[in-house]
N, C-alpha and C positions, 0 to 999 in steps of 0.2 A: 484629847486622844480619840474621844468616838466621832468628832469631824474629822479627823486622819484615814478612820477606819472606813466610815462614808464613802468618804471621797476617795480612798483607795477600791471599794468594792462596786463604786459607780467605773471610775476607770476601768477595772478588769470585767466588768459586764460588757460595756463598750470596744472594747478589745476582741472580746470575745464574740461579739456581734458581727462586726466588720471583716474576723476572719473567717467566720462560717458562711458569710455572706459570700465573700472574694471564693472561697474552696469551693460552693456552688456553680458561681461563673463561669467557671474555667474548665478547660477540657473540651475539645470538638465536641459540635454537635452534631460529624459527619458518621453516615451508617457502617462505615468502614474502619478497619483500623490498620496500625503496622503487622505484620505478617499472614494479614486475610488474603487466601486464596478465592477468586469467583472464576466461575466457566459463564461468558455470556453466552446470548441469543444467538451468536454465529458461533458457536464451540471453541469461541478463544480463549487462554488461560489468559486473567488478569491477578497480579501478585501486588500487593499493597508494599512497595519498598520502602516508604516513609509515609510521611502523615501526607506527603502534598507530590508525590510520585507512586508512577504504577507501571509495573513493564507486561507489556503483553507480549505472549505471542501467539501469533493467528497462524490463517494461509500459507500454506508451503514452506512454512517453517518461520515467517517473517518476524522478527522482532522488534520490538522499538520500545524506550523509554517516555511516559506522559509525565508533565508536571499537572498537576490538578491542585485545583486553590480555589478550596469554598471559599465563596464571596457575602458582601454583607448583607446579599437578599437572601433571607429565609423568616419561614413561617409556620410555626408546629413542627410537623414534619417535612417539610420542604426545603428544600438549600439548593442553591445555583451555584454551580461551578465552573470556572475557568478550566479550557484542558488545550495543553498545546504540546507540540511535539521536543522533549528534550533533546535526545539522542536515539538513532538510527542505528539498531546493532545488527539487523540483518538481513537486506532485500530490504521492500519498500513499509511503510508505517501504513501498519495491519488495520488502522482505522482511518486511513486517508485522510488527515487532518489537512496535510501538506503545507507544513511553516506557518499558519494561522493560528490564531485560537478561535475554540467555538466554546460556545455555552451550553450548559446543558442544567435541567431542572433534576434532582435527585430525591428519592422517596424511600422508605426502610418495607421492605417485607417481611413476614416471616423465618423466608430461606436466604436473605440478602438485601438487594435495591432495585430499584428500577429507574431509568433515566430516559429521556425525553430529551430532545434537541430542539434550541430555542434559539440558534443562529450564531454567526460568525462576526468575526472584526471587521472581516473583508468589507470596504464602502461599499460595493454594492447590495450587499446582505444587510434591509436594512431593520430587519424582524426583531434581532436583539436590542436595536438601538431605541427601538417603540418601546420594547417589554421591558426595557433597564427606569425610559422617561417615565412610564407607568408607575412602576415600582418603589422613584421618587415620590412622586408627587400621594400614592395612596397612603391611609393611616392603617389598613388591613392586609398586610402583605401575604398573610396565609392565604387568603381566601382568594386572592388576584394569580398566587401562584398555583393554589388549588385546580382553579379556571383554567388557565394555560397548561397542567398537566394534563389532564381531561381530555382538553382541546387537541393535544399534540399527539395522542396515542399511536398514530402512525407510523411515527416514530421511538414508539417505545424498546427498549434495549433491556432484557430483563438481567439482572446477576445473580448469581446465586454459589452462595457459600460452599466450598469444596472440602474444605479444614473445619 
């Protein structure tokens, strides 16, 4: 009976390990969530309609729906995202994607995020396709994506929480 006991309370330790462990993993590690309001850099409303879509509307009223889809590069706080044009709801797409996708590096503030543009699908664009080959190949991806925020500030797009 107290090897029943044992090895029922080695079991249920171990159980109890693997599901704390999994509850950890899980859950975006992105700065945003569903029903986050942000006003970027150009005063456009962006609204978090799901975990991997965002409708903005910009310029003269223009609307459009983005799918956005953190990718497997991230590091601390850094994550790279995929963003491409869903749907066109009014005049033209308020951030000129235009049927591509591009990349963009994403960081948490304070008041929101900040993102950085890191290149497109497009063959001729061929900036993303270095930074993704990099990205492979390194054992420290925070610190390579650190480097390339930094780098890109030019293009910095700040967000910030309105809700």
């Amino acid at each position: 009976m107290f090897k029943r006991f044992k090895f029922l309370s080695v079991v249920s330790a171990l159980f109890i390990s693997i599901t704390v462990l999994l509850a950890g993993c899980g859950g975006s590690s992105a700065p945003y969530k569903k029903d986050d309001i942000y006003k970027d850099s150009n005063d456009y409303f962006v609204t978090v309609t799901a975990e991997n879509e965002w409708k903005v509307k910009g310029y003269q009223g223009y609307e459009a729906i983005y799918k956005v889809e953190p990718m497997e590069y991230k590091g601390g706080s850094y994550l790279v995202v995929a963003m491409s044009v869903k749907e066109k709801i009014k005049g033209n797409d308020p951030w000129l994607i235009f049927g591509g996708t591009q990349y963009y590096i994403i960081a948490p503030t304070e008041k929101g995020f900040n993102s950085v543009y890191m290149g497109s699908a497009n063959s001729k664009d061929t900036k993303w396709e270095k930074l993704k080959s990099e990205l492979e190949k390194t054992s420290d991806q925070e610190e390579l994506l650190k480097k390339e925020f930094e780098n890109n500030k030019k293009t910095l797009k700040k967000f910030e929480k309105t809700n």
